[in-house]
Every structure is written in C-alpha cells, then in structure tokens.
Backbone as ProteinMPNN parsed JSONL, in Angstrom:
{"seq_chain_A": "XXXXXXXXXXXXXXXXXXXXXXXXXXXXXXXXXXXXXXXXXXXXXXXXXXXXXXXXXXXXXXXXXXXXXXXXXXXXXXXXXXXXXXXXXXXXXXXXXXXXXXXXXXXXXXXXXXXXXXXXXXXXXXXXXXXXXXXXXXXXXXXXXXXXXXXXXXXXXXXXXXXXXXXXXXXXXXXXXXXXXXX", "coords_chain_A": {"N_chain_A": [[141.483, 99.3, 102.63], [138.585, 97.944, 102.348], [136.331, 97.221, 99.822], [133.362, 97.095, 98.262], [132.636, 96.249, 95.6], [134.833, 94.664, 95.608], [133.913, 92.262, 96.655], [132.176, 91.484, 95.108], [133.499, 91.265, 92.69], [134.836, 88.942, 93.14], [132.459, 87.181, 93.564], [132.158, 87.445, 90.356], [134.767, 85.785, 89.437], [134.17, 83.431, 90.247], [131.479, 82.902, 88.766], [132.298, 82.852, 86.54], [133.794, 80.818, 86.093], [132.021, 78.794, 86.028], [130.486, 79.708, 83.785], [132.573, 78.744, 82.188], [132.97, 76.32, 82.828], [129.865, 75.33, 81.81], [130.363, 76.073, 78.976], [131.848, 73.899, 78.329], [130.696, 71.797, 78.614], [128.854, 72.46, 76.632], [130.715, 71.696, 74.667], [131.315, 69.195, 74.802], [128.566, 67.842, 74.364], [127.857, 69.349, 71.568], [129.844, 67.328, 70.416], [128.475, 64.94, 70.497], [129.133, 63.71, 72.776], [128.083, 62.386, 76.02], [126.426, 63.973, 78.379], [125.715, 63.966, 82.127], [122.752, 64.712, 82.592], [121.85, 65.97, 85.808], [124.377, 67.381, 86.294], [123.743, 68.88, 84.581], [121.27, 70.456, 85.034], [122.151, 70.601, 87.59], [123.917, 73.013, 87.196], [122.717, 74.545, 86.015], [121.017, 75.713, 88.512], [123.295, 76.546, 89.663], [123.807, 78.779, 88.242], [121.464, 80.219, 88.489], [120.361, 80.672, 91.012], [123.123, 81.497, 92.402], [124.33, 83.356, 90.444], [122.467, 84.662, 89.825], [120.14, 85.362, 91.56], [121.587, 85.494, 93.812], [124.023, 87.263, 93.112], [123.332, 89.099, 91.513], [121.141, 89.608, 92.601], [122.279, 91.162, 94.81], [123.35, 93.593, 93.176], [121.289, 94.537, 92.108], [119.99, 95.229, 94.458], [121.353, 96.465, 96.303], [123.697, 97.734, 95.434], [123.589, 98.947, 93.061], [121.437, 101.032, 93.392], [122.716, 102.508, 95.381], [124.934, 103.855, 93.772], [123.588, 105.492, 91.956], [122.474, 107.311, 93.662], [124.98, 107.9, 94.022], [124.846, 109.465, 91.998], [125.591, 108.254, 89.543], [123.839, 107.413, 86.677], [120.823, 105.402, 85.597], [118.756, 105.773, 83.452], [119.476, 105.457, 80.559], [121.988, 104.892, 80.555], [125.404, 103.358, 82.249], [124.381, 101.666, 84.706], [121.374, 101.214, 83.721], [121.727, 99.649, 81.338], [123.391, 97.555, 82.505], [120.937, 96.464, 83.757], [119.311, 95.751, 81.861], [120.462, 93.78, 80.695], [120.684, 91.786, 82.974], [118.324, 90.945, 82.386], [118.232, 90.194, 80.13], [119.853, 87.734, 80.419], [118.375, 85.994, 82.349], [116.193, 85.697, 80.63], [117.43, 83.902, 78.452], [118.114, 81.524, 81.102], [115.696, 80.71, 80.949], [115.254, 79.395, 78.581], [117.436, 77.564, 78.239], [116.284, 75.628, 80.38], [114.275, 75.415, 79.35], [115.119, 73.341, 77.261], [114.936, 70.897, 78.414], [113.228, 68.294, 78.165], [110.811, 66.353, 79.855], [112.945, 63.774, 81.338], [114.893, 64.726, 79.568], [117.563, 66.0, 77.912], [117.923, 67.998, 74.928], [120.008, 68.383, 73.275], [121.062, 70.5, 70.833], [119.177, 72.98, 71.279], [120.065, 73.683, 74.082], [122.853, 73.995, 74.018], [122.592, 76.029, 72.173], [120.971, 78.142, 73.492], [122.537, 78.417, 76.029], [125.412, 79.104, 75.048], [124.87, 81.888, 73.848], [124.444, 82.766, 76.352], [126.64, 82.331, 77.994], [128.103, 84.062, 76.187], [126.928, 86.542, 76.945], [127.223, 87.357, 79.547], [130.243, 86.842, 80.094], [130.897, 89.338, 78.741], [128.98, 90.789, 80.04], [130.153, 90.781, 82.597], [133.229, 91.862, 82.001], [132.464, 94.661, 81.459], [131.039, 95.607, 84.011], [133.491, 95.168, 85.681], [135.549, 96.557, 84.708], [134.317, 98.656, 84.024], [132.172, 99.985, 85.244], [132.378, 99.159, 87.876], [134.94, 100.433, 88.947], [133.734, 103.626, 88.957], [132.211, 103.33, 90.63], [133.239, 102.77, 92.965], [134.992, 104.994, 92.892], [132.985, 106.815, 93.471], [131.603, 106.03, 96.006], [131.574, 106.417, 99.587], [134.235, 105.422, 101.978], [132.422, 104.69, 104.306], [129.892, 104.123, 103.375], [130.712, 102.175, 101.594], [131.068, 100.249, 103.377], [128.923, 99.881, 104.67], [127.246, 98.979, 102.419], [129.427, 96.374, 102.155], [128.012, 95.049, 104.666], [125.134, 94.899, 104.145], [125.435, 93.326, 101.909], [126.351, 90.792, 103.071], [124.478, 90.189, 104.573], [122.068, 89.941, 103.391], [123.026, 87.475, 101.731], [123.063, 85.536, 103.783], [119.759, 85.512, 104.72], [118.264, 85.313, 102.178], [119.666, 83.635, 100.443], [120.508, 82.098, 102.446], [122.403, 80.485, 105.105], [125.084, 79.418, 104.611], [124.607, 78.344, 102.3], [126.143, 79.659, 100.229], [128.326, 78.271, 100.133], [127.795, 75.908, 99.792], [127.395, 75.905, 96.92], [129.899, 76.563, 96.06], [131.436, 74.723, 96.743], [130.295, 72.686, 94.664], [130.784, 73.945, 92.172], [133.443, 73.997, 92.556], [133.385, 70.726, 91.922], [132.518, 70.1, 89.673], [134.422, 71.712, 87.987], [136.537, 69.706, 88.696], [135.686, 67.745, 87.481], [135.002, 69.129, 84.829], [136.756, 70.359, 84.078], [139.608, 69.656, 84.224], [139.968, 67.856, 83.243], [141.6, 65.885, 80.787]], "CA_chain_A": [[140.07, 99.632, 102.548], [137.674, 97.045, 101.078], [135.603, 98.026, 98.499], [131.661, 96.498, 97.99], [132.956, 95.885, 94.37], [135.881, 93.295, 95.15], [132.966, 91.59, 97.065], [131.31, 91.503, 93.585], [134.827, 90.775, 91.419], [135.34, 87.624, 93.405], [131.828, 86.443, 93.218], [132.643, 86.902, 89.015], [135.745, 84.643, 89.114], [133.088, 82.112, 90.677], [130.329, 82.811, 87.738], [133.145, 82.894, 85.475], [134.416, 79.13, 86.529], [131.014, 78.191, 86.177], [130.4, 79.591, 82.249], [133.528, 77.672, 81.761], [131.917, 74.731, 82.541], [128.548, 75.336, 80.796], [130.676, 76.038, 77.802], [132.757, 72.377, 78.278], [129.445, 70.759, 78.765], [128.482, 72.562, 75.839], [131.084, 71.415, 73.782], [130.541, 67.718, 74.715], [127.205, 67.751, 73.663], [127.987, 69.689, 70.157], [130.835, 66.469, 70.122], [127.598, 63.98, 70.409], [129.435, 63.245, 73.897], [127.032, 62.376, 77.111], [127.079, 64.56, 79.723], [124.924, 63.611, 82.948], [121.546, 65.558, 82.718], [121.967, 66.084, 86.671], [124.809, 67.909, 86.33], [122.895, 70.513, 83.701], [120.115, 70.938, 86.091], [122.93, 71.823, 88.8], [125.283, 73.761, 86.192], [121.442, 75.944, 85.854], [120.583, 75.929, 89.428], [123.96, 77.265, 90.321], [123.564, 79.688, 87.912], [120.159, 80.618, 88.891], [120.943, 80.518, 92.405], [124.293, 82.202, 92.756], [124.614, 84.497, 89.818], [121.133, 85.72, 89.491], [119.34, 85.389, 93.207], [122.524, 86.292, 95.117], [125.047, 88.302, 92.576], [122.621, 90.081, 90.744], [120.23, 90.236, 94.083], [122.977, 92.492, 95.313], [123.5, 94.668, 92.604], [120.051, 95.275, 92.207], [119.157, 95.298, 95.326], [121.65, 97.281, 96.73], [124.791, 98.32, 94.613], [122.931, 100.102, 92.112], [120.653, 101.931, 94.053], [123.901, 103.527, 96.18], [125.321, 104.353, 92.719], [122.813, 106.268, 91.664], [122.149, 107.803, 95.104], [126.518, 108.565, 93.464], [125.204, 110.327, 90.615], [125.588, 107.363, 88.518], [123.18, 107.307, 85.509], [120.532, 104.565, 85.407], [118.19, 105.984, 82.398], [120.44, 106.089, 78.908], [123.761, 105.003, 81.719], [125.574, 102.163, 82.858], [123.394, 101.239, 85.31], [120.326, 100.591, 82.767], [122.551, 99.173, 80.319], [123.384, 96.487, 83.419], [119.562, 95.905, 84.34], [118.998, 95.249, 80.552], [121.421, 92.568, 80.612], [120.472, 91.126, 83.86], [117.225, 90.289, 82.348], [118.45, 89.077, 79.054], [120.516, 86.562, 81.564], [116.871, 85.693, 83.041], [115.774, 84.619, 79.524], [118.202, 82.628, 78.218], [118.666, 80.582, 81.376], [114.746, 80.175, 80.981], [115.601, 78.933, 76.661], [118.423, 76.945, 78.572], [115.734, 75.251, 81.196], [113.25, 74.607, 78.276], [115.552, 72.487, 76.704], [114.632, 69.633, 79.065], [111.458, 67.9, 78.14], [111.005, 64.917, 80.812], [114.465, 63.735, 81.795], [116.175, 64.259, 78.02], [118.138, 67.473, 77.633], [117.772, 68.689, 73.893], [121.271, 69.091, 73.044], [121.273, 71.344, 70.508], [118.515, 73.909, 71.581], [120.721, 73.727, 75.232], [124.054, 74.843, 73.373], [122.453, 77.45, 71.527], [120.567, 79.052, 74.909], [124.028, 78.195, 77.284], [126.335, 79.865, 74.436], [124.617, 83.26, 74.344], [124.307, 83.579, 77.71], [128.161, 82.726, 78.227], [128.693, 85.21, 75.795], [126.695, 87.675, 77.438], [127.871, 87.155, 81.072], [131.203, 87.153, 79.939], [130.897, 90.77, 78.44], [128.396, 91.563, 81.344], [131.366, 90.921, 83.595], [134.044, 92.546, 81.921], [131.91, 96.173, 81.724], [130.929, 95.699, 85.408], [134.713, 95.099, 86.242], [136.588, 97.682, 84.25], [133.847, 100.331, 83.754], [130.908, 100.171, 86.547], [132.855, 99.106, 89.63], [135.368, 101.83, 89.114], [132.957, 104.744, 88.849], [131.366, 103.632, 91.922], [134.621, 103.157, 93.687], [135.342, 106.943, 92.953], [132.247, 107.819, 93.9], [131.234, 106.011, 97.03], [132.651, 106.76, 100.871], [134.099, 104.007, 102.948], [131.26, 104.159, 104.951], [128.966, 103.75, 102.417], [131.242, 100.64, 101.032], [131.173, 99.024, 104.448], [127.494, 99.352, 104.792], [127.137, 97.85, 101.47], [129.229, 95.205, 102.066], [127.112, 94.194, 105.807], [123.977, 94.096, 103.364], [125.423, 91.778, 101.301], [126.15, 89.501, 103.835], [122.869, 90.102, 105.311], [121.398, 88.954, 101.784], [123.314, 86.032, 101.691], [122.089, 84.754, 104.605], [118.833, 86.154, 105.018], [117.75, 85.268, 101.445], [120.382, 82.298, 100.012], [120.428, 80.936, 103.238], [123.202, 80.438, 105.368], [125.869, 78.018, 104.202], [124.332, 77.837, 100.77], [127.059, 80.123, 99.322], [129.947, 78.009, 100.281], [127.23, 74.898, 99.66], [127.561, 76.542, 95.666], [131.199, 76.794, 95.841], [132.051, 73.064, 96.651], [129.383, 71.782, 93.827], [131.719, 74.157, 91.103], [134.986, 72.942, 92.176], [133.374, 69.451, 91.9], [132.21, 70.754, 88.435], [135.825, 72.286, 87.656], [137.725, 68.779, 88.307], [135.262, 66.66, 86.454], [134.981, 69.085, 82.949], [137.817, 71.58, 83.221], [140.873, 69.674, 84.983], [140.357, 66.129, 82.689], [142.219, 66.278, 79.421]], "C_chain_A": [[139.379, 98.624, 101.629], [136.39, 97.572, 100.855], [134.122, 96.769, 98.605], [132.356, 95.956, 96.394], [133.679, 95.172, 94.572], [135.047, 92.541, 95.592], [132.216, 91.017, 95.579], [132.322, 90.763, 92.419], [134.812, 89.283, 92.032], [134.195, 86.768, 93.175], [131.535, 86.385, 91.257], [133.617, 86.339, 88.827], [134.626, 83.605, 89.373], [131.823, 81.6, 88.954], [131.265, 82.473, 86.328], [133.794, 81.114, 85.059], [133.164, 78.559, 85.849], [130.879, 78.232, 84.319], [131.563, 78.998, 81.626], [132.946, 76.72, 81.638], [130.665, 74.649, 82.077], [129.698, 75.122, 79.413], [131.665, 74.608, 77.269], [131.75, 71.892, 78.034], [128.492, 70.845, 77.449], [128.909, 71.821, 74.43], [131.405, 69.863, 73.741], [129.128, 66.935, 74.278], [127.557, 68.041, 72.167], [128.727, 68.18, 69.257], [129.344, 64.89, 69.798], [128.366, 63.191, 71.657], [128.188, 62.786, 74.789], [127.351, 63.247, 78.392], [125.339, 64.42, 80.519], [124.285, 65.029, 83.09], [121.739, 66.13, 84.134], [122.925, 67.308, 87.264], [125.011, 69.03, 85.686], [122.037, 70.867, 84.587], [121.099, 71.37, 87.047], [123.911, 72.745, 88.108], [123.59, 75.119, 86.507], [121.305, 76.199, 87.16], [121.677, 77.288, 89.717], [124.255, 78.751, 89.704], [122.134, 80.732, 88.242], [120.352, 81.18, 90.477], [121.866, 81.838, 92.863], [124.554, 83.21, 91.745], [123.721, 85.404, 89.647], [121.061, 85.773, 90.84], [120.368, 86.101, 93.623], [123.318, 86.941, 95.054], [124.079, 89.375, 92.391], [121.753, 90.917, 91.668], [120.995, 91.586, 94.78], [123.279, 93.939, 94.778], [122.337, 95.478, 92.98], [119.123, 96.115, 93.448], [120.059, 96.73, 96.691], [123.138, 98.737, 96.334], [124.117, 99.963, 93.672], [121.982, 101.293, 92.547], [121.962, 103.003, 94.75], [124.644, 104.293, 94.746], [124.82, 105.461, 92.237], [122.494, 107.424, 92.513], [123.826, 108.931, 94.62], [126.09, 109.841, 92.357], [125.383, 109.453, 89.036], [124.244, 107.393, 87.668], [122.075, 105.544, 85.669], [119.898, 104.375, 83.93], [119.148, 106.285, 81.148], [122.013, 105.824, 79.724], [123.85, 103.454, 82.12], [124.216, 100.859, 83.823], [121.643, 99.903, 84.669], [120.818, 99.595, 81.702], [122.39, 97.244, 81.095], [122.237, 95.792, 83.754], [118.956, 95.012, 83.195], [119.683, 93.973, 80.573], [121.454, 91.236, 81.276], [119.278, 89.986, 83.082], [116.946, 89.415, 80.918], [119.174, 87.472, 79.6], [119.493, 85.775, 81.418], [116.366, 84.509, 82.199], [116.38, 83.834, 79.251], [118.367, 81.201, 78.932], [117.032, 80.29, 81.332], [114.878, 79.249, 79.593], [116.663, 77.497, 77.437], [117.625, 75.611, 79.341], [114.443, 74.527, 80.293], [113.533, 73.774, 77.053], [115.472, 71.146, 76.963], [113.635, 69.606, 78.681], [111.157, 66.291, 78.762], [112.75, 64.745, 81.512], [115.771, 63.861, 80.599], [116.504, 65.747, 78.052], [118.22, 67.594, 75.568], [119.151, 69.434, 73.498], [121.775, 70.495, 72.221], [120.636, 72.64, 70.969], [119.471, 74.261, 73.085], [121.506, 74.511, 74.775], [123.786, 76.127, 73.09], [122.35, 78.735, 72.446], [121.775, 79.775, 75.752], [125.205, 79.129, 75.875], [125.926, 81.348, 74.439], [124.231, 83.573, 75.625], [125.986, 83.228, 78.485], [128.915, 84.308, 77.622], [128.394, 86.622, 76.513], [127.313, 87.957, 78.405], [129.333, 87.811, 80.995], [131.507, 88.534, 79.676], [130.353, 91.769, 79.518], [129.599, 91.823, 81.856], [132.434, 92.125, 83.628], [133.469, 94.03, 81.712], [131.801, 96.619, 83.046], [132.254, 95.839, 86.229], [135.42, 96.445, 86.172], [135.85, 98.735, 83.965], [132.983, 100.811, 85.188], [131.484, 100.495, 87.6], [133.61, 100.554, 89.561], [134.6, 103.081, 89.475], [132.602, 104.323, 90.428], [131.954, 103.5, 92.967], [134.906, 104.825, 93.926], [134.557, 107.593, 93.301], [131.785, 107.615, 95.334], [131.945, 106.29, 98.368], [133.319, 105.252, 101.517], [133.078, 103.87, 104.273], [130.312, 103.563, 104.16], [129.338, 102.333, 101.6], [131.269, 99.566, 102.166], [129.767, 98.944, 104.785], [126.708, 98.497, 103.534], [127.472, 96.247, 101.871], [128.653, 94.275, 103.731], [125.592, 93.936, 105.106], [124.431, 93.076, 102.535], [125.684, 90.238, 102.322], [124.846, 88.609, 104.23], [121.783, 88.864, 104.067], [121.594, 88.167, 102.062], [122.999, 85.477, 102.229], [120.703, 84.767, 104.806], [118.121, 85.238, 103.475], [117.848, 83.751, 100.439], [119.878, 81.36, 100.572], [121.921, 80.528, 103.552], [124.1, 78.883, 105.073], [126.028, 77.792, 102.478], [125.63, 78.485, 99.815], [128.206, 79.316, 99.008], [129.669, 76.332, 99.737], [127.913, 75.046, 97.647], [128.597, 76.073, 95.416], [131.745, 75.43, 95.517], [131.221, 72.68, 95.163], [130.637, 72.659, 92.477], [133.032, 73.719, 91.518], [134.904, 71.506, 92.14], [133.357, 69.469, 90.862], [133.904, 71.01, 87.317], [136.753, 70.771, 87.393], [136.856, 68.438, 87.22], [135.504, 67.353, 84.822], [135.928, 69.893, 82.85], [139.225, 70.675, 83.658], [141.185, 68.132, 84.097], [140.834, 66.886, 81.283], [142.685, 64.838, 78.402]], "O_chain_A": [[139.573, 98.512, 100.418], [135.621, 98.203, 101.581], [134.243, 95.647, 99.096], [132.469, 94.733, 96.468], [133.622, 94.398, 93.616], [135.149, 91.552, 94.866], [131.814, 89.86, 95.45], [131.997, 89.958, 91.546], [134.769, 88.396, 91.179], [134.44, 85.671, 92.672], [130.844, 85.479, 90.791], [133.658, 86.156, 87.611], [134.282, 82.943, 88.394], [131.548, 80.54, 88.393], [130.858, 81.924, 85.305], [134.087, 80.555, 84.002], [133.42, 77.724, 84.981], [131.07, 77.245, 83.607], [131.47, 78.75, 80.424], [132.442, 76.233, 80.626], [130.366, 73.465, 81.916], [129.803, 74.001, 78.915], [132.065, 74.385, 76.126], [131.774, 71.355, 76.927], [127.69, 69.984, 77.086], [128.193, 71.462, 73.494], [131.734, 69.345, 72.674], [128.861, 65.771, 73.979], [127.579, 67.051, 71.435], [128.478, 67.858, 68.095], [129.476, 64.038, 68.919], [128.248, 61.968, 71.599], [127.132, 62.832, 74.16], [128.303, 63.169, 79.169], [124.244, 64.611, 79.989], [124.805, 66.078, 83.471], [121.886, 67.326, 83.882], [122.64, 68.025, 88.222], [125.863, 69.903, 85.851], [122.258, 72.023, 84.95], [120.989, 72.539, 87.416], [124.799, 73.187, 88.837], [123.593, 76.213, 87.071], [121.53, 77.408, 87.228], [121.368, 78.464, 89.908], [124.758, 79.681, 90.335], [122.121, 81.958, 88.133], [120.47, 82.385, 90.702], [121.496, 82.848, 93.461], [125.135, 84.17, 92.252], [123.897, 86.596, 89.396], [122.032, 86.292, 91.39], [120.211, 87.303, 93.834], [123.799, 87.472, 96.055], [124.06, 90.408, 93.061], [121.564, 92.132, 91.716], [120.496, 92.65, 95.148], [123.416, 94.997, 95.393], [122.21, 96.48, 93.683], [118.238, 96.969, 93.494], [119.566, 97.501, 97.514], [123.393, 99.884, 96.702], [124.18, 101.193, 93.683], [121.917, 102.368, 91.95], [121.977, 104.21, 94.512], [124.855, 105.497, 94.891], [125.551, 106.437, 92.071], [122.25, 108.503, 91.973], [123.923, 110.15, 94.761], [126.76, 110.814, 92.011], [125.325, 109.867, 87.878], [123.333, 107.393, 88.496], [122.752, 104.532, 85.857], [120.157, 103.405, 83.217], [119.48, 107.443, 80.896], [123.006, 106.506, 79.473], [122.959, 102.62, 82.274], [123.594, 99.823, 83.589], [121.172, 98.793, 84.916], [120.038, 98.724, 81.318], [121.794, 96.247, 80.689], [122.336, 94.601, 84.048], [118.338, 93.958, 83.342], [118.924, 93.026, 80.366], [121.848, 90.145, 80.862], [119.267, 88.755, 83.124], [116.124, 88.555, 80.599], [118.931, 86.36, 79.131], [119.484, 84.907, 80.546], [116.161, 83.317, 82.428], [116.077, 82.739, 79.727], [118.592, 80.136, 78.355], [116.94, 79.199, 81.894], [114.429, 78.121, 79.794], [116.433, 76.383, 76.965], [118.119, 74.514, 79.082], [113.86, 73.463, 80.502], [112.759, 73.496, 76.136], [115.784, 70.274, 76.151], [112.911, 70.602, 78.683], [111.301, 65.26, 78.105], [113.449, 65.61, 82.04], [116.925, 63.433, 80.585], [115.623, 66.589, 78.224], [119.013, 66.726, 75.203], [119.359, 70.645, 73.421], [122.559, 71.336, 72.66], [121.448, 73.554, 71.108], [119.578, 75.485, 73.158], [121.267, 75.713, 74.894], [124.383, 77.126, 73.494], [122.998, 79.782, 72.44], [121.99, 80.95, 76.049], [125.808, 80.032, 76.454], [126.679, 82.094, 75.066], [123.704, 84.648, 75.91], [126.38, 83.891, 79.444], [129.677, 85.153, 78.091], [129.189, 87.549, 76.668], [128.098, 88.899, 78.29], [129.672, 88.864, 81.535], [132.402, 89.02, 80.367], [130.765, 92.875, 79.87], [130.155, 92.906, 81.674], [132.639, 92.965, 84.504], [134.424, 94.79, 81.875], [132.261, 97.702, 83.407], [132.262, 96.479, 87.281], [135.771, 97.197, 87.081], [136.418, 99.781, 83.651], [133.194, 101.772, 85.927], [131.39, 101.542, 88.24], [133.108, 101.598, 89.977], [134.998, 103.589, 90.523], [132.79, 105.142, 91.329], [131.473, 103.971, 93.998], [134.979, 105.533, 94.93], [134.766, 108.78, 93.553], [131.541, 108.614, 96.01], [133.157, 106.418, 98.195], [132.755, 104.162, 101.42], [133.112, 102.936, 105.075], [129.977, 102.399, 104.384], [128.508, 101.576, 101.096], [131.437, 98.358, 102.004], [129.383, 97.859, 105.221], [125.841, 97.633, 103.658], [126.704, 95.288, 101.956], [128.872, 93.074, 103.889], [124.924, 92.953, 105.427], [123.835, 92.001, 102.462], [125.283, 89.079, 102.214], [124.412, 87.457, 104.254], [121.217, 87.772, 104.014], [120.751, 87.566, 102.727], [122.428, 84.518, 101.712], [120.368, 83.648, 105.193], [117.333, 84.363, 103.833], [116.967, 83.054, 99.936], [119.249, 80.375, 100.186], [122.683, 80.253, 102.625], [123.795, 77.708, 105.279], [126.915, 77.367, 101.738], [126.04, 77.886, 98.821], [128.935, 79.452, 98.025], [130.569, 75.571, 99.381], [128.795, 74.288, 97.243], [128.621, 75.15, 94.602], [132.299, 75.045, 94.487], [132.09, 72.221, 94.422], [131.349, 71.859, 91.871], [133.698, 73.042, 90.734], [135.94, 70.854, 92.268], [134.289, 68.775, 90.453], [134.223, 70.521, 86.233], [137.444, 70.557, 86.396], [137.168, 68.768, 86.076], [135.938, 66.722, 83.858], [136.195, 70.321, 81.727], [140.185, 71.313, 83.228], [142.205, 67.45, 84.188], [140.562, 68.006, 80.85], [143.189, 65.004, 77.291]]}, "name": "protein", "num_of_chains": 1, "seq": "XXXXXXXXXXXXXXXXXXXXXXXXXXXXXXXXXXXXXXXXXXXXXXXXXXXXXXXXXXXXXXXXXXXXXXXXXXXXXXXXXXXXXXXXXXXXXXXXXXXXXXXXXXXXXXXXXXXXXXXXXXXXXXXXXXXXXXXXXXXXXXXXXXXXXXXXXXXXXXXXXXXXXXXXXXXXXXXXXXXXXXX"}
C-alpha cells in the first residue's frame, strides 16, 4: 500500500541533498572561498521551486487539508505548527535572495539567511517524518491516500510543469558531485 507521505519522505531526501549543499556553499564562503553566484541563484531557485511551490504546494494544498478533514489539529496542533514554519522558510529564502545586490552575493548576510533556514528545514523535516506523517498514516484510508497521491501528480504537472521535477533533480545531482562528492 503506498502511502501520500512516502511521496512526501522522498521528496525530503531531495530537499535534504539540497540543504547539504547550501550548507557546503555556505561553508566556502565563511572559508573566503568563491563559489559561482549562478549556482546560488539555482541552489535558491531549486529551493523555491521544488521545496516551497511543489513540496510545500502539496502539503498545503492538499495533505493538510485531508488531515484535518482526519481530525488532525491545525489551531494550537501539528498542522499550524507546520504552516508557521512553512512561512518562516518563505522569509529566510527572501533574507537569502536579498543578499545579492547586482551580480555580487554578500557572503556573510547569505550564510547567516542559508544557515537558519537549513536549520529550520532540517527540524521541519524530521517532525513531518516521525510525528505528522505517521498520524496521518493512521488516520487516512487507502482511498483517500491514493487520491492524494493522483493530486500530487496532478500538481506537479499542472502547476511545476511537466518534466520540471526531474528537470530539478538532474541540476542537484550536478550540485551533489561538484560540492558534496569533491574532497
């Protein structure tokens, strides 16, 4: 039986790869390294893009709503907790985006932005993994998990844009050799 939530776990190994590499890119900068501006503007996009627009698009757009529909808590409950979080995301990668001024990235103000929003993510994740999904595992039907996961598809194409997900995917494992696989 597949679950709407492993749909969700696998696109956090992806986001997870990714705050890896913000946080490499971070710590080449802190080093007074160079890291190609080009590949901060696509490190943000793909965060923008793929963790907000088309992860988060799903929660919001359809996860959480069925949850609740469970009995799940949004006011003073998981749920709200998650929405709060989403939108601290939001900011940061805006603090992260206003570190560019012309074509110069602002190393330190970058780090600072890109480190609390690794940190957050990272914590987002692991609540959503080991506390959220569960609950809504136990609570939803497998109908209700297979109509979930035909809206998320739907999303993805419908909203991403077909291709773009897998477009994403290649640009982080290009991401992955260059700052996580050199040593």
């Amino acid at each position: 039986m597949e679950k709407a939530s492993e749909d969700l776990v696998e696109e956090h190994k992806a986001i997870q790869h990714a705050l890896n590499v913000l946080e490499k890119m971070c710590s080449l900068l802190n080093d007074s390294q160079k890291v190609d501006n080009q590949d901060i503007e696509q490190i943000i996009d793909f965060i923008k893009t793929f963790a907000d627009k088309c992860h988060h698009g799903k929660e919001e757009g359809f996860l959480f709503p069925a949850l609740e529909e469970a009995g799940i808590k949004r006011e003073n409950g998981p749920i709200g907790v998650m929405l709060l979080e989403h939108e601290k995301g939001r900011e940061l990668v805006r603090h992260m985006q206003s570190s560019f001024s012309g074509n110069m990235v602002q190393p330190e103000k970058f780090a600072e932005s890109s480190t609390a929003y690794i940190n957050l993510l990272r914590n987002h994740i692991q609540k959503e993994n080991s506390v959220l999904f569960p609950m809504g595992d136990a609570r939803l039907s497998q109908a209700k998990q297979v109509e979930l996961l035909n809206k998320f598809e739907t999303f993805e194409n419908e909203v991403i844009g077909k291709g773009k997900h897998l477009e994403l995917h290649l640009m982080l494992e290009k991401f992955k050799a260059k700052y996580l696989e050199q040593s």
